[in-house]
N, C-alpha and C positions, 0 to 999 in steps of 0.2 A: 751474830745474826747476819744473814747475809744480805744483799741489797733488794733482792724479791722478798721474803720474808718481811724487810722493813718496808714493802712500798706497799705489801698486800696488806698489811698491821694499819699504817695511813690509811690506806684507802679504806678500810673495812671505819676506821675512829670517824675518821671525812664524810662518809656514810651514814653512819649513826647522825654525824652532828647535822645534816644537812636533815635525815628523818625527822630529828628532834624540833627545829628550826621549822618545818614545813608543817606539824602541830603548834606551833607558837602560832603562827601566820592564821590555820584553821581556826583558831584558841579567840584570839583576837579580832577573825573575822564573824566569827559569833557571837562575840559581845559588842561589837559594830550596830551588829543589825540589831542585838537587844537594845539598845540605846538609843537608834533608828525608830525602832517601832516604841518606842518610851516617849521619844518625842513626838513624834506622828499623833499618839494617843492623846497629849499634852492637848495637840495644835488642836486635834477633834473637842475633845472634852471641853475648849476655851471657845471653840468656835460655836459649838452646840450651847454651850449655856449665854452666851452673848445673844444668839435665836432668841433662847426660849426669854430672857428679861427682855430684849426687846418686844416682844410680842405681850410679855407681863404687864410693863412699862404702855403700851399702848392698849392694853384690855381697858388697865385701870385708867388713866388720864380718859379714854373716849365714855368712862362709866363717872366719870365725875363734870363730866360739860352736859351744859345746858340744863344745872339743876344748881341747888345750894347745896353748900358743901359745908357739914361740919367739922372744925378742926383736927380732931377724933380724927377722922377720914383722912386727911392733910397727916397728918401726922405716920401713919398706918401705912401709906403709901412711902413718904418718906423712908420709915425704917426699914420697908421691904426695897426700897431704891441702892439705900444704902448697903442690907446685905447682900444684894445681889453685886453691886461694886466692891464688894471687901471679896464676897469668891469669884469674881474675874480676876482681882489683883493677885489671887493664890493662884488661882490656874496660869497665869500668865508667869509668874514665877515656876510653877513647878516642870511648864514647858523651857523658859529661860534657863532653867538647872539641868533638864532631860539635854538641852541643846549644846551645853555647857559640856557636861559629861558624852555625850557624841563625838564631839569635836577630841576631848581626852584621848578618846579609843580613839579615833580617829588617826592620831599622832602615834599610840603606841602600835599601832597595826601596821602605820609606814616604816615604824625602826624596825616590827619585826620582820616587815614584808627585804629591807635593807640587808638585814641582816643572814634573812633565807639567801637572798642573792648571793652574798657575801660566801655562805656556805655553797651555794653551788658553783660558784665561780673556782672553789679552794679544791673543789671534788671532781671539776672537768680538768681545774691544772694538774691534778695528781693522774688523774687517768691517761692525758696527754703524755707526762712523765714515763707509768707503765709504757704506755705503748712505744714511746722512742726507743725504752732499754730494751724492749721486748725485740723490737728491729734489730738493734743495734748488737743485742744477744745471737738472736736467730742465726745467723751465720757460724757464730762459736758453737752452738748447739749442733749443728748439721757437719761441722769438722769432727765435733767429739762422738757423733754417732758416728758418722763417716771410720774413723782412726777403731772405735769399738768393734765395729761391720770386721774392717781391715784385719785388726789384732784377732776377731775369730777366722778369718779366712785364711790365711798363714799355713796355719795347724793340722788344717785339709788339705791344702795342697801341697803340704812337705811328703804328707802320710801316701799321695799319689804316686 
């Protein structure tokens, strides 16, 4: 195989890999923003229910002043205190994991963002390659049309 043949073979592999490489990057940059907006949703969802118990938290404390209170009542308020703190602690974890997993992609997006580069850096050095030979050709090319030209024009002017 001769040396165009193998640089057009590279270039065409360098190609693909650099195509492949530039879907991993897309690949990755969509599960970015999924993860992005997983946490965003987290941060909403912990922030909205922290609102809405605080506002719980003072409906019922301003419905229990300035009267007697039976324990029943103390108590009922309690357990509703409590599980409104048991689902901040989950929304807050499940934001802490969404953030977790962000940060993940986050890393695998930069190796494959590295990596795309890597493939276009290999696919400008091949093209640079082509084109030196291609120069460096070009002159052999333009002799052996040239000497082609020549070897037919002989034939005509003998026959003159």
């Amino acid at each position: 195989m001769n040396k165009n043949k193998t640089i057009a073979q590279l270039r065409m592999l360098r190609q693909r890999r650099e195509d492949h490489t530039r879907g991993v990057v897309a690949t990755h940059r969509r599960s970015v923003n999924a993860a992005r907006h997983s946490a965003e949703t987290a941060s909403q969802m912990l922030a909205e229910h922290m609102q809405r118990a605080v506002e719980e938290q003072n409906a019922v404390v301003s419905g229990l002043v300035d009267r007697v209170v039976k324990a029943a009542e103390l108590h009922l308020a309690q357990s509703r205190y409590e599980a409104s703190f048991t689902k901040a602690g989950q929304l807050k974890a499940e934001g802490e994991a969404a953030a977790l997993i962000q940060k993940q992609r986050e890393v695998g997006l930069a190796e494959a963002q590295r990596q795309h580069l890597q493939s276009r850096q290999a696919l400008l050095k091949l093209e640079k390659l082509a084109d030196q030979i291609d120069k460096r050709t070009a002159p052999r090319r333009a002799a052996a049309a040239e000497l082609l030209d020549d070897e037919g024009r002989p034939h005509a002017a003998h026959k003159q």
